[in-house]
C-alpha positions as CSV (number, residue, x, y, z in Angstrom):
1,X,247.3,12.8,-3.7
2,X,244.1,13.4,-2.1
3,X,240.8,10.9,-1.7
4,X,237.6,12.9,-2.3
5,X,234.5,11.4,-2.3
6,X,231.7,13.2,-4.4
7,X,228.3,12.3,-5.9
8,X,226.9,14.4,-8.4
9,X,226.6,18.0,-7.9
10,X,228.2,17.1,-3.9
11,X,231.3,18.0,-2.6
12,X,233.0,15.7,0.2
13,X,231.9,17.9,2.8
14,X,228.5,17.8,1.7
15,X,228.3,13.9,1.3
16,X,229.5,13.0,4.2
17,X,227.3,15.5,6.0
18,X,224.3,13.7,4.5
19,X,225.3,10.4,5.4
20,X,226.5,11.9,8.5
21,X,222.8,13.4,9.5
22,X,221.4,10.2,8.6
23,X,223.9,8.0,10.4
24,X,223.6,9.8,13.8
25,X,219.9,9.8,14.2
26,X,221.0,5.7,14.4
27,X,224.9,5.8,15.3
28,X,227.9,7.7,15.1
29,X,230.3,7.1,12.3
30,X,234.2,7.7,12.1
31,X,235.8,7.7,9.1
32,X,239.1,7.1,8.4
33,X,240.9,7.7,4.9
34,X,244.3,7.2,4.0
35,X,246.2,7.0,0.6
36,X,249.4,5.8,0.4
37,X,252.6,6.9,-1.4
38,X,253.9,3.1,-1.5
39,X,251.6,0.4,-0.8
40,X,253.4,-2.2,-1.5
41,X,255.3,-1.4,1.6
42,X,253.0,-3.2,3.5
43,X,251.7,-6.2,1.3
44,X,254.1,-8.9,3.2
45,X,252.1,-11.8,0.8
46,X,254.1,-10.5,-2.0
47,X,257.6,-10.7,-0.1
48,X,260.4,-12.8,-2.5
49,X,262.3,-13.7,1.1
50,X,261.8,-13.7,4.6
51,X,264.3,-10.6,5.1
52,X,261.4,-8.6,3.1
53,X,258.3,-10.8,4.6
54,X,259.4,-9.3,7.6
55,X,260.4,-5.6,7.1
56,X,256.5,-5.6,5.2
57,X,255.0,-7.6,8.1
58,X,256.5,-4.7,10.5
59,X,254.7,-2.2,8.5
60,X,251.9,-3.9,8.0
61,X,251.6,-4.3,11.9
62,X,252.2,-0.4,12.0
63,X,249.3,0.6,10.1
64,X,247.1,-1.9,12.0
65,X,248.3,-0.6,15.3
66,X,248.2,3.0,13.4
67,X,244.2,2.6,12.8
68,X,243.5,0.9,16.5
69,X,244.6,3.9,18.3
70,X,243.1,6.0,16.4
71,X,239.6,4.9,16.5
72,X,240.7,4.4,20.7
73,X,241.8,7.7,21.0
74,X,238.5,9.1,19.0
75,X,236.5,6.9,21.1
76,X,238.3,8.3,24.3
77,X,237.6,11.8,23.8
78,X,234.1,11.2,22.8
79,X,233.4,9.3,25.9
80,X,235.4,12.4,27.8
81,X,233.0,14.9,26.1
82,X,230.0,12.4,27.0
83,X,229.1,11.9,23.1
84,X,229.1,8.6,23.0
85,X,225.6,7.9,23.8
86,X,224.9,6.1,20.2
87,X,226.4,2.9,18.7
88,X,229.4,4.2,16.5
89,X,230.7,2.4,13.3
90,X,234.3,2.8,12.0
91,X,234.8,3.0,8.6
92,X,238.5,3.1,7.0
93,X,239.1,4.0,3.5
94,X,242.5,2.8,2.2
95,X,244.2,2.4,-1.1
96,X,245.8,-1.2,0.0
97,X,244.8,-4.5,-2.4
98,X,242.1,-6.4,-1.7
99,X,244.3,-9.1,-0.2
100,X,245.3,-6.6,2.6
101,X,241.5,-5.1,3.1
102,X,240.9,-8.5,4.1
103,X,244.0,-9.4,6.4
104,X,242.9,-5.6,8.3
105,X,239.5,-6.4,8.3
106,X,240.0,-9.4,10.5
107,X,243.1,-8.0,12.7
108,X,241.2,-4.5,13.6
109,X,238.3,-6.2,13.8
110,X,239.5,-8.5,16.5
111,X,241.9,-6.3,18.2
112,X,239.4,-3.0,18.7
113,X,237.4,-5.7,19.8
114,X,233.5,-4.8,18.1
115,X,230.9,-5.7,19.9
116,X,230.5,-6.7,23.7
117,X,234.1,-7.9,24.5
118,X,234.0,-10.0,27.5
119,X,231.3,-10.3,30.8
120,X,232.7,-7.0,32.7
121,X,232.1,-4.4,29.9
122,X,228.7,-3.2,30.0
123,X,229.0,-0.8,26.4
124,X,230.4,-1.9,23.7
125,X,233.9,0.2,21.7
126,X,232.4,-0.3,17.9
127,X,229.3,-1.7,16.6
128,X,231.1,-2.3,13.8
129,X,234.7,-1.7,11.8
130,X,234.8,-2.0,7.9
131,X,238.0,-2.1,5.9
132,X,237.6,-1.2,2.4
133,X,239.4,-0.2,-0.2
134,X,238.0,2.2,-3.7
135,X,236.9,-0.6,-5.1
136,X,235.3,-2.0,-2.5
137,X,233.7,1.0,-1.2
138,X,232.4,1.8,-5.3
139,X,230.9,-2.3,-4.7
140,X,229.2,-1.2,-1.4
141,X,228.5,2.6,-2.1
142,X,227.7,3.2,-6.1
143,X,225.9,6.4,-5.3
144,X,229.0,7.5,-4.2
145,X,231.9,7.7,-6.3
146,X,235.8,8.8,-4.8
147,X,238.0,10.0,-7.0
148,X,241.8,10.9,-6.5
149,X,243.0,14.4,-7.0
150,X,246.1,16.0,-7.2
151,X,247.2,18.6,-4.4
152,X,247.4,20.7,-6.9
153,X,243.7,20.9,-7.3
């Protein structure tokens, strides 16, 4: 399955270049989209037993650790291309329940850190980090409507 985000008579490509053109006359933004084949891999609140609490808690942990280096890594190579001269925003687009959205909000949030982290940095890593999931991105984007695909199409 694919994620594609489109807006009347726009293709992905094409919305995210317009929000991209818009976004980096203020910031940069990195987007990150993932769709998973089992999400209820990682939903430890819905465990029936510690044994599976934990096993979901490890993946859980995973994906958090997953999206941190990612965004670090993309931040990294930016910084070694001397691009990061604008605020960026990180934006991750997953198919987890709202539950989850929240529990990653808060852990990424705090682990990337966002904003000045401590009295030696002089720059900050994120302006800001956002955790959403379709519904939650239909709630803050309406405009914008994503729609799953086969891989077929």
């Amino acid at each position: 399955m694919i994620l594609l985000v489109k807006r009347t008579f726009c293709t992905l490509v094409l919305v995210f270049y317009v929000v991209l053109v818009v976004l980096v006359l203020i910031c940069e933004l990195f987007i990150e989209v993932k769709d998973f084949y089992a999400p209820d891999d990682y939903n430890f609140q819905s465990a029936v037993d510690e044994e599976q609490k934990k096993e979901k808690r490890r993946h859980f942990n995973h994906l958090l650790e997953v999206l941190k280096y990612k965004y670090r890594d993309t931040w990294l190579y930016r910084w070694a291309e001397n691009k990061t001269d604008k605020p960026i925003r990180y934006l991750c687009l997953l198919t987890l329940d709202n539950a989850l959205i929240s529990a990653l909000n808060n852990e990424l949030r705090r682990q990337l850190p966002i904003s000045n982290a401590g009295p030696r940095w002089n720059r900050e890593i994120a302006l800001s980090c956002v955790v959403v999931n379709i519904e939650r991105f239909h709630r803050h984007f309406p405009n914008w409507q994503v729609t799953r695909l086969n891989s077929d199409t």
